[in-house]
N, C-alpha and C positions, 0 to 999 in steps of 0.2 A: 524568256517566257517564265513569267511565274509557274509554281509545283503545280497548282490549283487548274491551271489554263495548259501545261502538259498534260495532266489526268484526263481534262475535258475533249483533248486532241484524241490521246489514245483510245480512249474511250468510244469515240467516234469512228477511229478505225476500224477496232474492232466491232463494232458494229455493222460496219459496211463489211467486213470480211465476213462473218455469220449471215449475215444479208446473200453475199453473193456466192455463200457454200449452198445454202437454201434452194440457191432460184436457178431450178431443175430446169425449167422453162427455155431459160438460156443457152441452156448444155448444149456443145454439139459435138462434143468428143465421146467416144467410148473406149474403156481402156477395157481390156478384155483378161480377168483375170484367170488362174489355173479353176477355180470354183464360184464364178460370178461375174459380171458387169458391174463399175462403176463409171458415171459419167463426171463431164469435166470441161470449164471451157477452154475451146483453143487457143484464146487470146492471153491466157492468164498460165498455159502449161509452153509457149511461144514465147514468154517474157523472159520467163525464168531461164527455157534451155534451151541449147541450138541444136541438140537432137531434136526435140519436138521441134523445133521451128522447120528443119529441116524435112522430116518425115510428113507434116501436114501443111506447108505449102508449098510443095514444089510435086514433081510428078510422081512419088512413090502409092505406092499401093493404097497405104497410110490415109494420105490424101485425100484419095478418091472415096475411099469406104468410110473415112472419119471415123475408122477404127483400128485403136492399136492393142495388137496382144501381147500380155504378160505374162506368159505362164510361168515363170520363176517367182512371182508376185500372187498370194492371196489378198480377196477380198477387203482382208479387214486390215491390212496393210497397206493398201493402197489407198484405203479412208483414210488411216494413221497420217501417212504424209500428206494427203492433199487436204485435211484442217489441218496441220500445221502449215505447211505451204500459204491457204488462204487467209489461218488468221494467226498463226504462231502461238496456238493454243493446242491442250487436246482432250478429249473425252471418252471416259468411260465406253459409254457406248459404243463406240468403234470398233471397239476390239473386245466387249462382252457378248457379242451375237441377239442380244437382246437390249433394247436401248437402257439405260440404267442398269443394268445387271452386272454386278462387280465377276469380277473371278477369283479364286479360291486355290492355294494352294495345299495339296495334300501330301502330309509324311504319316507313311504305318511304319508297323514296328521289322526288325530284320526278319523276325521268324516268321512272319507273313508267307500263310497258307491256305489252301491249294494256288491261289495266285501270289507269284512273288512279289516284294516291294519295290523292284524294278519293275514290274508292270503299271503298278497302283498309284506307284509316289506320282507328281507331276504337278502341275497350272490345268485348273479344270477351268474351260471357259462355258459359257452360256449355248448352250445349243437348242431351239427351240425351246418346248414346252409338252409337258406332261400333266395331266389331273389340275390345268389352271395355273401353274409353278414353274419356273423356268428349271430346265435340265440342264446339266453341265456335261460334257466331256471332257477327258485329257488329250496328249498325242498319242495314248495306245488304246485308244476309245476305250477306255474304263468310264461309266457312267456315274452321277451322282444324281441322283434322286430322291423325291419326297414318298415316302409308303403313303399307304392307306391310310385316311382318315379315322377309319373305323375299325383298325388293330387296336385290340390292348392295348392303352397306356403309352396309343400315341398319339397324332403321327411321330413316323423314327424318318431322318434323312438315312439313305442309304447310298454304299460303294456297292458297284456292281461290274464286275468282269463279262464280258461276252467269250461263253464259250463256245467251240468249234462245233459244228453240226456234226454231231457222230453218223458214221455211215449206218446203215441200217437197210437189207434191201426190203423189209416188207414195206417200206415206205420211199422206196426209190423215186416214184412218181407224185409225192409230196416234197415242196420247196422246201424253204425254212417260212415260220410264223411272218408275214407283209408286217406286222403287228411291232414285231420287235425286231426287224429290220429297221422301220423309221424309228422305234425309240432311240438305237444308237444310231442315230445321226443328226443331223439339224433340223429335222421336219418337227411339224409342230403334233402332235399325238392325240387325238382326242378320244378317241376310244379307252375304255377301261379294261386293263390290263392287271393280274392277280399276282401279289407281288409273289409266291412261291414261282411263277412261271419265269420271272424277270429274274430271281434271285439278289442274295446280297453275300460281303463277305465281312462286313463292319458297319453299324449300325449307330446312329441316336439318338434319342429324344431330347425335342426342344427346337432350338430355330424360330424361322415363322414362315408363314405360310409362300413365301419367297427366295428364304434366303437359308442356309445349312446351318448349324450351330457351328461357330468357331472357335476355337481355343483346343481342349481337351476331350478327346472323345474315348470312355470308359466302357468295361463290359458291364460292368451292372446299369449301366443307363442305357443299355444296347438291348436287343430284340433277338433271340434264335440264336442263329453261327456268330461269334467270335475268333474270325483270322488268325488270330496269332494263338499259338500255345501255349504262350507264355502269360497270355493273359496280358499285354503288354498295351499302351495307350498308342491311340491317333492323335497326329496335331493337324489341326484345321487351321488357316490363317487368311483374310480376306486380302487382295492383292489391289491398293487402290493408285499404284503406278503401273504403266503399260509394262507388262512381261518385256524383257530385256531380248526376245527374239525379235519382237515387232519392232523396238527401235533402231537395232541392228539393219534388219532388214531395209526401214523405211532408210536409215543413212550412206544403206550399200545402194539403191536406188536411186538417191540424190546424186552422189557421186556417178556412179554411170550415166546419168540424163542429166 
């Protein structure tokens, strides 16, 4: 086969793989993850393994419910392998919580204070949305968010730590704020929130309206509190390959099924 007329083949394939990631329609599997459903068909998760072949046609639970759960497996790891699985490709979105939205690694400086830099450092992924702009968290749900349009001399992208609810009894019978409960989490946030209420610990100007400034983040191009003591920089860096846990996980998954 000429180069020309292989390209034309794979091409095709992949096509029909992206075709048949698509067509929800079809789906009759549900795989049941620790934080979400992803569906799947049984004839294409039966090819590949003789666990699934097993589990969904023959008499197991599985079978009958045409659902299987994973709770050792998240969401956005189970997407991970089943486009590669379907087209041996993979996409950003999968694994940014928002389609298109890359994720961001964060390093501050050691003397990083009142939160340390074992809190802060990390892979900030896409978690919902704030003010129109997609949010990030890390694994110690430290937040990255866009401030206020209409501070001074910005907007500043901002770190933010969730701190613990201080006890307090004249307020015992007050929860914590619904408000910034979902902001640190994946919900999508529409209400306006004042960023002294949210807080930050390192700040700053620039970015766009989507995405955090990457590279060098300085206290004079910063807003308020400055973390470090020392006056010391953040490095920002955009992450355009899947975090090396998700691929892990998706190959410790293959292997087991």
């Amino acid at each position: 086969m000429s180069p020309s007329g292989y390209s034309l083949v794979r091409t095709h394939y992949l096509n029909f793989g992206e075709a048949l990631l698509a067509d929800n329609d079809g789906k009759d599997v549900r795989l049941q993850a620790r934080d979400g459903t992803v569906a799947a068909h049984a004839a294409v998760l039966c090819a590949v393994s003789r666990p699934f072949q097993q589990m969904l046609t023959g008499e197991m639970s599985e079978g009958r419910s045409k659902t299987v759960n994973l709770p050792d497996m998240t969401r956005a790891e189970l997407m991970f392998f089943l486009r590669l699985l379907y087209t041996g490709q993979v996409d950003e979105g999968d694994w940014g919580g928002i389609s298109g939205a890359p994720s961001y690694t964060v390093e501050v400086p050691a003397d990083a204070e009142p939160a340390s830099a074992a809190l802060l450092n990390g892979t900030y992924t896409a978690a919902g949305t704030f003010r129109g702009a997609p949010k990030f968290l890390n694994h110690n749900q430290v937040l990255l968010y866009r401030g206020n349009s209409d501070e001074a001399g910005g907007p500043y992208w901002k770190l933010s730590w969730k701190e613990d609810e201080e006890e307090d009894e004249e307020d015992d019978d007050e929860g914590p704020d619904p408000r910034l409960e979902r902001l640190w989490s994946s919900a999508d946030v529409d209400e306006e929130i004042p960023d002294h209420l949210i807080g930050w610990d390192f700040s700053q100007k620039g970015g766009t309206s989507s995405a955090p400034p990457v590279g060098t983040w300085t206290d004079d191009r910063g807003v308020g509190i400055w973390g470090s003591p020392g006056k010391k920089p953040v490095h920002i860096t955009r992450e355009n390959n899947p975090p090396l846990g998700l691929v892990l996980s998706a190959l410790g998954f293959a292997k087991k099924y």
